[in-house]
N, C-alpha and C positions, 0 to 999 in steps of 0.2 A: 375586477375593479371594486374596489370596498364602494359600501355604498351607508348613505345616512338619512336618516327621516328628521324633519323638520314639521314644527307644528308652526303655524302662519296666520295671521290673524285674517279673517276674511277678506275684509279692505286689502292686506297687501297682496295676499291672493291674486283678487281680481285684478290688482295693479299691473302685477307680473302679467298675466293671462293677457291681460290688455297687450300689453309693450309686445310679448312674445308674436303674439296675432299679427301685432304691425308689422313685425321683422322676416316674419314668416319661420319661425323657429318653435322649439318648444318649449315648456316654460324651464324643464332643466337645464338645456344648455345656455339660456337668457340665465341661469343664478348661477351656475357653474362661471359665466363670463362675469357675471357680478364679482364672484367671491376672487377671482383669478386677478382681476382690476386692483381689489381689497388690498388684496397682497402683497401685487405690484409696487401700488400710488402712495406706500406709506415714505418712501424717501425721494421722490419726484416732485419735480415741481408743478403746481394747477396747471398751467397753460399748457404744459407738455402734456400733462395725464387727460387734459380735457382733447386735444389733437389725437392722443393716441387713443383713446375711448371714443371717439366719434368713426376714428379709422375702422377701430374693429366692429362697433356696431354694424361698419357698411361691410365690413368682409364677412360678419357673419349672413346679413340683410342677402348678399349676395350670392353664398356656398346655399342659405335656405330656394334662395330661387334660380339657380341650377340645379339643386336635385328636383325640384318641381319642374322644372323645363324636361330633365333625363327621362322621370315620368311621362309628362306627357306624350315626349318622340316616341318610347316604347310603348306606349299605348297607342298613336299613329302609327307604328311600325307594325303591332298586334291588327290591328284596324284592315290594313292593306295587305296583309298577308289572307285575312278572312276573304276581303272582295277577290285578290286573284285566283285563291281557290274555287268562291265561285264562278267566277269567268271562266276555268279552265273544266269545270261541271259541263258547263252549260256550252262549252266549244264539244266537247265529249257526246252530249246529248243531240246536239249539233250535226257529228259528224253520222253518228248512230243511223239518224232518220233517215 
């Protein structure tokens, strides 16, 4: 994927980094969806582009916090795979004595 560097003035920076935070996303794919909107919105009409940009902010809001949920079960899942090995220790040391 090509890729481009941008220089950003602080302020917007932090701007970005802010909104991102909220959305639960990073700040590339919050400017990535910015520039993609850009692109889009130049022959659309406001009320449509404002519905459709609300839309996607919550699809992205949402894809950010399902892969945060995947994590987490996999780390629940990681979690209880450790205790039942213990348990199955300690049925073993159990059986031993």
């Amino acid at each position: 994927m090509p890729t481009i560097h941008l220089s950003l003035p602080e302020w917007m920076y932090e701007e970005l980094k802010r909104k991102a935070e909220d959305m639960g996303i990073q700040v590339t794919d919050l400017v990535k969806f910015y520039i993609k909107n850009g692109m889009e919105g130049g022959n659309q009409e406001n009320s449509r582009n404002e519905n459709t940009e609300k839309l996607e902010e919550s699809v992205a809001y949402l894809e950010a916090r399902v892969a945060q949920l995947d994590l987490l079960v996999m780390e629940l899942v990681r979690r209880l795979k450790v205790i039942e090995e213990g348990a199955d220790e300690e049925q073993v040391e159990i059986d031993q004595t």
